[in-house]
N, C-alpha and C positions, 0 to 999 in steps of 0.2 A: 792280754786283756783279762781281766779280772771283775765281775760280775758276779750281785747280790738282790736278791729283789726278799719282800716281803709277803708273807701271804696271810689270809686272814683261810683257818681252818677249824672244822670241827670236830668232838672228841666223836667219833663215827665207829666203831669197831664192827657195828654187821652191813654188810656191801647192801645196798639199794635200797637205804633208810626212806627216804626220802619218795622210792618208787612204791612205798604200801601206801595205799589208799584209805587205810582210814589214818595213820601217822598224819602224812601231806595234809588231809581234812580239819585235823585237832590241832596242830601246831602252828603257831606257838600259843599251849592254853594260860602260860604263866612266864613269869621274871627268866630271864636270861642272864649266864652269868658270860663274861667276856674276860677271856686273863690274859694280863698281861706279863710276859714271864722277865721283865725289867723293872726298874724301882720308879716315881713318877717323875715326870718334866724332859724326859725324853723324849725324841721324833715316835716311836711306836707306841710309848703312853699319850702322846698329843693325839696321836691317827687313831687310835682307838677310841679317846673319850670323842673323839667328830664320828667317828660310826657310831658309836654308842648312843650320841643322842639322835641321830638319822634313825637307825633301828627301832630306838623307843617309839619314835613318832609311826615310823611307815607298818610298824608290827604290831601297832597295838599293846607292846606287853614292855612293862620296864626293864632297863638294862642295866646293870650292875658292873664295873667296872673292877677289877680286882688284880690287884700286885701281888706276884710272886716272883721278887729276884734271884738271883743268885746260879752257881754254877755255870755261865755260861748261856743262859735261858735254861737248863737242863731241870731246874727244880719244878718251875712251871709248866713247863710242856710236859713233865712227868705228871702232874696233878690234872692236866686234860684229857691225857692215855687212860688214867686209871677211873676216869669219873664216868658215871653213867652214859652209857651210848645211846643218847635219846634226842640230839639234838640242842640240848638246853644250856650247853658249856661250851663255848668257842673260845680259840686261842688265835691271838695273833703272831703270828709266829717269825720272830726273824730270822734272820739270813742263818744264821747258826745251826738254822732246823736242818737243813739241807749242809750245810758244812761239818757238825758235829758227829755224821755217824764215820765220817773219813780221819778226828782228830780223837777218838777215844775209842778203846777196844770194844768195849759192850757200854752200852746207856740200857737204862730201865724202859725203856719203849721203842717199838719200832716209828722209827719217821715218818716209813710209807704206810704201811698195813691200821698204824695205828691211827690214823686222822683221813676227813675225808677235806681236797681243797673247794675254796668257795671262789674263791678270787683274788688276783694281785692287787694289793692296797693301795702301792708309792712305792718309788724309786725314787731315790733321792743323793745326794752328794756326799762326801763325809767332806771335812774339812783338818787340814795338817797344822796345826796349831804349838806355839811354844809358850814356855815361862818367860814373861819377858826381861828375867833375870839374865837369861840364854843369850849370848853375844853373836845371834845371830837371825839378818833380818831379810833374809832371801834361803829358797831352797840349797843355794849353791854355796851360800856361806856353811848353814847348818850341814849341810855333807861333810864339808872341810873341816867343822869343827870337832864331827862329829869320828871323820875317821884319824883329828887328830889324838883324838880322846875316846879312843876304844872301851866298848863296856863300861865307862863312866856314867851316860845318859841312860834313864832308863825312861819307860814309854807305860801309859793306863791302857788298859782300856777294860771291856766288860766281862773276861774271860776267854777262852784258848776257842778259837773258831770264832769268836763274834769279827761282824767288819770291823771295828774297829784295830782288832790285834790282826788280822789277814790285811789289814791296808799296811799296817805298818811292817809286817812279815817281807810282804813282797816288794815295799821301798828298801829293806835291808837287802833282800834276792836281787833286785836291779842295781843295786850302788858297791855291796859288798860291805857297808857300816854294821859295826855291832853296838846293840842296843841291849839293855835289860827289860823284859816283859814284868809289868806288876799289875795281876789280874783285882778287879773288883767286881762289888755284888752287879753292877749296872752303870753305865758313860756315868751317868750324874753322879753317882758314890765317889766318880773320882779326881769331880772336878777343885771339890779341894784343899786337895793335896797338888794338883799342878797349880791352884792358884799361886800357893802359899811357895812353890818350888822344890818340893819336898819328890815330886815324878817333873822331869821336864818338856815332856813330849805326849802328846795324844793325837787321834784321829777322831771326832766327832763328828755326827750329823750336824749340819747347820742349825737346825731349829732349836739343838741344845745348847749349842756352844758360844751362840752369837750375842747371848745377852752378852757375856765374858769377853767376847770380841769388841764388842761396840762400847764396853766401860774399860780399856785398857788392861783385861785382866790376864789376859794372852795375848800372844799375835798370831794372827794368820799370817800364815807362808803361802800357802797353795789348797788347791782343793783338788778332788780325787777324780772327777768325770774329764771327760772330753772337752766340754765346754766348760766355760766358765759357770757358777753361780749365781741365777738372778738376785740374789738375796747378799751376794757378794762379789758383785761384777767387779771392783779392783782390786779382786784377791786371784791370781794367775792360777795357773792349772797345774798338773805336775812336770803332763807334756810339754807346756808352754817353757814351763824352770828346767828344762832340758832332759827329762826321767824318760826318755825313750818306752815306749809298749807300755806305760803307766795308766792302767784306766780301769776303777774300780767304783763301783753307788752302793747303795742299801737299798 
C-alpha cells in the first residue's frame, strides 16, 4: 500500500505561535500569501485557489495565491521555510513534503521543525494514463508491451518523490517493467509533451488530466485507489487490472 495525503501548512519556525496572546488577538491584521509549490491547473493549485477564496471570505483579509514550481515542490516549500514566521505565508504542501527528505540527501529546510501543520486538504486518486499513439489499451496490454520494449517508454511526472513518479516507481517495483523517468517543473508542464508522444506514460491526479481524458488526448488505463473514481467510474483500478498490493492517492 502506498499512501499520499496533502496538507496545507504554515511557514511556523517558533513552537506555540499561535499560543501568544496578543499574536492569536492581531491575526490576521493583513493579505495572506498561500504558495503553491506547483505551476497552475493542477489538483493542488485547484485546492488552494477553493481555500483561498474561503480564507479571504471567513478571515477577513485577502489571499493571494502564488506559484512556485519546480524541483520536485523543493523550490517552493523552500521560500516558506525561509519566509517570515508570523503566520502570513502558508504552503500547501504536497505529498513530496513528507516523501522528499527520504529521496534527497540534504534539502534547504527541515520538513518537520520548519512548518507547523493546519490540516489535511484532499486525498484524491491519480490516474495512469497513455499516448494514444501507445498500442495499448488495458493495464495488461501496456505491461506486455512494455516489458516487451524495455527502457524504450519513458514516464513525466513533477520531479523524483512527487506522487506522480512514486505511482509509477512502484508499478515498475510490482511488474518488474523498466521505464525512463523525465522530471518536470509540475504534472501540467508535462502534459505536452505526452500529448504530442514525445513522454508516453504519466500518473496524474484526475482533476488535471481529465480534460485530456475526456477530449481523446490520452487514454486512461486505470486509476491508483482502491476504488474506482467517481469522476471516472469506467476507468478500472490497478487492483482490479490485476497489480496485486497496488494502492496509492495524493
Amino acid at each position: 500500500m502506498n499512501r499520499f495525503c496533502t496538507l496545507l501548512t504554515l511557514a511556523l519556525a517558533v513552537p506555540g505561535f499561535f499560543h501568544t496572546t496578543a499574536s492569536a488577538q492581531s491575526w490576521p491584521s493583513r493579505p495572506i500569501t498561500l504558495v503553491v509549490p506547483a505551476p497552475p491547473g493542477g489538483a493542488i493549485d485547484i485546492t488552494a485557489r477553493l481555500i483561498g477564496g474561503k480564507l479571504a471570505t471567513v478571515l477577513g483579509q485577502p489571499v493571494t495565491i502564488e506559484n512556485k514550481a519546480g524541483a520536485g515542490t523543493i523550490i517552493g516549500t523552500e521560500a516558506v521555510a525561509k519566509a517570515n514566521p508570523d503566520g502570513y505565508t502558508l504552503l500547501i504542501a504536497a505529498s513530496a513534503h513528507t516523501i522528499n527528505p527520504f529521496i534527497f540527501k540534504k534539502l534547504p529546510y527541515d520538513s518537520i521543525k520548519g512548518f507547523e501543520a493546519v490540516i489535511q486538504t484532499h486525498i484524491v486518486p491519480l490516474v495512469m494514463v497513455v499516448t494514444p499513439s501507445l498500442p495499448a489499451r488495458s493495464v495488461a496490454e501496456f505491461i506486455a508491451y512494455a516489458k516487451a520494449n524495455p527502457d524504450k517508454l519513458s514516464y513525466a511526472s513533477s520531479g523524483s518523490g512527487a506522487p506522480n513518479f512514486m505511482s509509477a516507481e512502484l508499478l515498475k517495483a510490482l511488474t518488474g517493467i523498466r521505464m525512463t523517468h523525465v522530471p518536470y517543473k509540475g504534472s501540467t508542464a508535462a502534459h505536452a509533451d505526452l500529448l504530442s508522444g514525445r513522454t508516453q506514460v504519466m500518473f496524474d491526479t484526475t482533476a488535471a488530466i481529465a480534460p485530456h481524458i475526456k477530449s481523446g488526448g490520452v487514454r486512461a488505463l486505470a486509476v491508483t485507489t482502491a476504488q474506482r473514481s467517481a469522476a471516472l467510474p469506467d476507468v478500472p483500478t490497478l487492483l482490479e487490472a490485476g497489480i496485486k498490493d497496488y494502492e496509492a492517492s495524493t
